[in-house]
C-alpha positions as CSV (number, residue, x, y, z in Angstrom):
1,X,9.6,14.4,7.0
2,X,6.7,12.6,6.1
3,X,4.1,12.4,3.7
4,X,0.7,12.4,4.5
5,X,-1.2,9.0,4.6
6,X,-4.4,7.9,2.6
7,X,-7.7,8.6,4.6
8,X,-9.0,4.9,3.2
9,X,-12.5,5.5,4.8
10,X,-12.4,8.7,2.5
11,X,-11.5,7.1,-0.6
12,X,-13.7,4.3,0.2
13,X,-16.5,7.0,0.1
14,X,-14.7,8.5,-3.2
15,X,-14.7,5.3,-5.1
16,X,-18.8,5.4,-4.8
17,X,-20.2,9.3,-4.4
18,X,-17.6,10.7,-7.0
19,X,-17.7,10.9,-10.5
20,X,-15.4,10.7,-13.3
21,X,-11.9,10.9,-13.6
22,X,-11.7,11.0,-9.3
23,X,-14.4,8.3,-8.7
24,X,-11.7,6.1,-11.9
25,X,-9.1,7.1,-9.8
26,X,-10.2,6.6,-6.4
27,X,-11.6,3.2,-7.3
28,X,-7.9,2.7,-9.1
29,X,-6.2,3.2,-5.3
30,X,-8.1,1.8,-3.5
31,X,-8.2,-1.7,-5.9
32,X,-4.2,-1.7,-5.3
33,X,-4.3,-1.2,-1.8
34,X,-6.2,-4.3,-1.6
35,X,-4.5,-6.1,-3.6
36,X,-1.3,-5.3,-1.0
37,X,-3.5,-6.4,1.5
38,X,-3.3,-2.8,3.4
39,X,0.1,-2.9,4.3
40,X,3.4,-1.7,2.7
41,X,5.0,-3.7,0.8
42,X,8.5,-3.1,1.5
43,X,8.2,-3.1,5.6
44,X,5.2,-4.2,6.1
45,X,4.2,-1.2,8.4
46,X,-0.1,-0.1,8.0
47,X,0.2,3.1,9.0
48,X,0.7,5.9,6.8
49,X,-0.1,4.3,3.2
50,X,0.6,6.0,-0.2
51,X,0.3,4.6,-4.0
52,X,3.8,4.4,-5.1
53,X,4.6,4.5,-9.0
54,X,7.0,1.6,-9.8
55,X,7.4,3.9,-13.0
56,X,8.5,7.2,-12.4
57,X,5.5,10.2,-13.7
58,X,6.7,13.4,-14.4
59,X,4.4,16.7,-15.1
60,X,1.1,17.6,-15.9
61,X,-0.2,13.8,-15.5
62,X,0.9,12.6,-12.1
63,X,-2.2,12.6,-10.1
64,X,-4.2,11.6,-13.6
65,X,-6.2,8.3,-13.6
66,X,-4.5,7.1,-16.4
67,X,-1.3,7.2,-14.3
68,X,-2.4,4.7,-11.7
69,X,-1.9,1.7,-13.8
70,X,-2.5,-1.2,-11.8
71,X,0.6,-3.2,-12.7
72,X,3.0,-0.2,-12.5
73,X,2.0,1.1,-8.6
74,X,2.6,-0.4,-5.4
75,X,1.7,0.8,-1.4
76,X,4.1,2.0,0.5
77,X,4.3,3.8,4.1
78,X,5.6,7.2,3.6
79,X,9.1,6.6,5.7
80,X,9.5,3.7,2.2
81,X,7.9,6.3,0.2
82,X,10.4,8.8,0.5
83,X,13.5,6.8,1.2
84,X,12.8,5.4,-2.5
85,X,12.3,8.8,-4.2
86,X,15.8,9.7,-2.9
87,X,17.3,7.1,-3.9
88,X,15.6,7.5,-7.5
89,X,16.3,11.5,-7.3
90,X,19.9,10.6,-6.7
91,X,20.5,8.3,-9.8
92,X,18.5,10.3,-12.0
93,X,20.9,13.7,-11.3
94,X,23.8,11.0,-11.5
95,X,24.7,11.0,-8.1
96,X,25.8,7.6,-7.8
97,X,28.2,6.9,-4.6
98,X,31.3,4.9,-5.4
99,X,33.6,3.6,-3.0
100,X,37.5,3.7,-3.7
């Protein structure tokens, strides 16, 4: 399974002809993707980007611009993406593995 990637000529174009919230939020992505210079951060792979939340969101605000906080979101390729939310899934419905 994978997710599907950030079209960053399309939010290039989002970050200029949209307005409000999306333009605050496009302008939001695309400002940490550069910051990670493109690339995921935890393989390196630049193919297949998403804006992870270091922070987990729940609800109503997830895809909010106030939810993209610059220091609280990172790029990662999707495979990183979802390994991560797994992992995260797992501890949060206390599914921690222990070895005997």
């Amino acid at each position: 399974m994978k997710l599907p990637g950030i079209d960053i000529e399309k939010l290039k174009i989002s970050a200029v002809t949209k307005r409000g919230t999306e333009r605050k939020l496009a302008r939001r992505r695309l400002a940490i993707l550069e910051r990670d210079g493109f690339k995921c951060v935890t393989c390196g792979k630049s193919e297949n980007l998403t804006i992870s939340h270091t922070v987990p969101i729940y609800g109503k605000k997830r895809n909010h611009a106030s939810s993209f906080k610059f220091d609280e979101c990172i790029t990662q390729c999707s495979e990183c993406h979802l390994k991560e939310e797994y992992n995260r899934t797992n501890l949060r419905l206390g599914h921690v593995f222990r070895w005997t």
